[in-house]
C-alpha positions in Angstrom: -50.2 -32.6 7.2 -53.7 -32.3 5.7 -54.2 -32.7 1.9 -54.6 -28.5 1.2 -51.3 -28.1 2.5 -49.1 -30.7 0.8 -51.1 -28.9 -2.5 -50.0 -25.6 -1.1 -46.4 -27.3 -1.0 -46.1 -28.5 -4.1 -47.7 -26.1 -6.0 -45.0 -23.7 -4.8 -41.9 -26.3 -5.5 -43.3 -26.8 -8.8 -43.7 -22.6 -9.4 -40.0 -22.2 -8.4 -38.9 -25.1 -10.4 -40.3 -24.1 -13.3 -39.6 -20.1 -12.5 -43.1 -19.0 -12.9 -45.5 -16.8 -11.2 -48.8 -17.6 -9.9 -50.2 -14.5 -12.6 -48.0 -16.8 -15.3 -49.5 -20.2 -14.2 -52.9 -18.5 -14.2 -53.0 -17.3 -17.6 -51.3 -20.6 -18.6 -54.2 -23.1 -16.7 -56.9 -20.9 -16.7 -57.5 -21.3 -12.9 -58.4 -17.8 -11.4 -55.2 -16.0 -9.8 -57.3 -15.5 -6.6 -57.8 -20.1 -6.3 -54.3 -20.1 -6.9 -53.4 -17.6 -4.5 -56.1 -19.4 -1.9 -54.3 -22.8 -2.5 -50.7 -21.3 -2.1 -51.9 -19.6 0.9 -54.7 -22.0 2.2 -57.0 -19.2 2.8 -59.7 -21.9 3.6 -58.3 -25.1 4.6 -61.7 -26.6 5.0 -62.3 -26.2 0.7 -61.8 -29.7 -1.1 -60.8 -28.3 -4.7 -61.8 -29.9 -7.7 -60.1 -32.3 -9.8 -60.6 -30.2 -12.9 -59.1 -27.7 -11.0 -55.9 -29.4 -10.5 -56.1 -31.1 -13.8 -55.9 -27.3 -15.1 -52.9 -26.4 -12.5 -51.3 -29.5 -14.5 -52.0 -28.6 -17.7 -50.4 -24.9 -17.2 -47.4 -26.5 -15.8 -46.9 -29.3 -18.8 -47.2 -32.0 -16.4 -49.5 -35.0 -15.6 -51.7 -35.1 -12.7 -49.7 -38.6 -12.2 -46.2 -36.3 -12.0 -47.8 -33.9 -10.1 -49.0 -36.3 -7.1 -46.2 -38.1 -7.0 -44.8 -37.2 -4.5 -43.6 -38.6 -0.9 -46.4 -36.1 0.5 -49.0 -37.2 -1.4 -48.1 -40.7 -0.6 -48.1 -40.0 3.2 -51.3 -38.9 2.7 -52.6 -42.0 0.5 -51.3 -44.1 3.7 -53.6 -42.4 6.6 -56.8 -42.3 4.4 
């Protein structure tokens, strides 16, 4: 699984879990609905987003960036680097 789509992933889980939209979580972070709608959807699975980016994504969702890659996915992907 490449690295945009385990973001796509848990972007999503974290959306539902928290019952927000991606119009919600981009008036909370900042981050433009359209790069939230290109992670979710991985319009273009050759972009490397920025860190500030998902620091922003965090920051709308009350979470660190620590919570939010911690995940099994996100260590899969630590492993085959």
């Amino acid at each position: 699984m490449t690295i945009n789509k385990v973001l796509a992933l848990r972007l999503q889980q974290l959306c539902r879990e928290k019952n927000i939209t991606l119009h919600d979580l981009a008036r909370r972070s900042g981050v433009s609905l359209q790069t939230l709608q290109i992670i979710i959807h991985n319009k273009q699975p050759n972009r490397n987003f920025h860190i500030s980016t998902i620091y922003k994504i965090c920051a709308g969702l009350h979470i660190s960036m620590y919570s939010f890659l911690n995940t099994p996915e996100f260590d899969a992907l630590r492993k085959n680097l």
